[in-house]
C-alpha positions as CSV (number, residue, x, y, z in Angstrom):
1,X,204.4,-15.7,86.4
2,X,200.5,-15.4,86.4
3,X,198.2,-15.7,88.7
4,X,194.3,-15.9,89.1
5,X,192.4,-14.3,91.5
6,X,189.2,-16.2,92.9
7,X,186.8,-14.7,95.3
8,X,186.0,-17.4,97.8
9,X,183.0,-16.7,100.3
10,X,182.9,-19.1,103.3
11,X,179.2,-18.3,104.3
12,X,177.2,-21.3,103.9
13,X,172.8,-21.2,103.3
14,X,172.8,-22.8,106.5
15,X,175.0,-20.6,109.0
16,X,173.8,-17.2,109.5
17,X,176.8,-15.7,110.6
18,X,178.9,-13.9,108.3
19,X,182.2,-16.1,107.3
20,X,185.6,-14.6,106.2
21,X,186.9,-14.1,102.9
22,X,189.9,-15.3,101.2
23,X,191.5,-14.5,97.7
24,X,193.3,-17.7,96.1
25,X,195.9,-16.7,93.9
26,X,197.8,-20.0,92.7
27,X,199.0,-22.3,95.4
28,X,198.8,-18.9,98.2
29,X,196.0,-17.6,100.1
30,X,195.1,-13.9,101.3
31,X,192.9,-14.6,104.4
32,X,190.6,-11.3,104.5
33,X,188.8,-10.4,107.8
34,X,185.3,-9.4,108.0
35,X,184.7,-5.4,107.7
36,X,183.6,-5.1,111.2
37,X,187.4,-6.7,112.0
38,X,189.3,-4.7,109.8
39,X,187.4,-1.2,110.8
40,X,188.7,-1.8,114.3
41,X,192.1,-2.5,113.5
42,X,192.4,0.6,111.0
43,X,190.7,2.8,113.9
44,X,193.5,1.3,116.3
45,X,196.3,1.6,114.6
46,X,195.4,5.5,112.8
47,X,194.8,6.6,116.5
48,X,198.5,5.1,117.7
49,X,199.9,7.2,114.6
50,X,197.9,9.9,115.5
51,X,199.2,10.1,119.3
52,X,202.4,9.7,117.9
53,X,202.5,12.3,115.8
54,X,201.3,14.4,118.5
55,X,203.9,13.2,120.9
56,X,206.6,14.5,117.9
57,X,204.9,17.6,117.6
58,X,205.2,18.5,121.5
59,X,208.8,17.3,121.8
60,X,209.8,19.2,118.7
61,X,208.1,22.3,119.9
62,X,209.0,21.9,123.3
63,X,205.3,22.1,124.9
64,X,203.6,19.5,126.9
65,X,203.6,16.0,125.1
66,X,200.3,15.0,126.9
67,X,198.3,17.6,125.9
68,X,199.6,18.2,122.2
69,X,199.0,14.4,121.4
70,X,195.4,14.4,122.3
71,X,195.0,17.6,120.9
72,X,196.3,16.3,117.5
73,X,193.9,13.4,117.9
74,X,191.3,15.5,118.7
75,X,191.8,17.9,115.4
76,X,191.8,14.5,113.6
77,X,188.6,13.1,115.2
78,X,186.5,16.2,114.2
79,X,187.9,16.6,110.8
80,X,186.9,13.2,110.3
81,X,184.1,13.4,111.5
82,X,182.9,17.0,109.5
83,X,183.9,14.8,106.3
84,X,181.5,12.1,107.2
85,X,178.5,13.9,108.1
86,X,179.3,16.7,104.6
87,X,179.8,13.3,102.8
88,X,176.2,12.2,104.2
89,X,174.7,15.4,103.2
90,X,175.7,15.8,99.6
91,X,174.4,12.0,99.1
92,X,171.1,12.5,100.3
C-alpha cells in the first residue's frame, strides 16, 4: 500500500488569520494544529510528566512528595531554559 502526502494550507488571500493544516494521505486526513496550539499542549502535558516524575521520586525516596515534584520541575524549567538562551547565543 502507498500513499501520497499533500500539504494542504487552509489560509485564504482574504482571511488574515492563520488557518490549520492538514496532511491528506489517500482517503485519511491528519488534522495539524497551529504551532501556537501544539506549543501549549506539549508545555502541558511535559509539566504533568514532570510533576509525576517528581511525585515517584519522593515516594521512592521517602521525602516529601510536594516539595520533590516542584523541585524536579524546577531543575527542568532552568535546564530548559540555560539551553534556550546558550542556543540563542551561539546563533547570533
Amino acid at each position: 500500500m502507498r500513499y501520497e502526502a499533500k500539504w494542504i494550507h487552509s489560509l485564504s488571500p482574504e482571511r488574515k488569520e492563520e488557518g490549520d493544516a492538514r496532511i491528506m494521505l489517500s482517503d485519511h486526513t491528519i488534522r495539524i494544529s497551529p504551532p501556537g496550539v501544539c506549543a501549549l499542549v506539549s508545555l502541558i502535558i511535559t509539566a504533568t510528566l514532570l510533576l509525576l516524575l517528581g511525585v515517584g521520586r519522593g515516594l521512592i525516596g521517602h521525602r516529601n512528595v510536594v516539595l520533590t515534584a516542584l523541585e524536579t520541575l524546577g531543575i527542568t524549567a532552568a535546564a530548559a531554559l540555560a539551553g534556550f538562551l546558550i542556543g540563542k547565543l551561539v546563533t547570533r
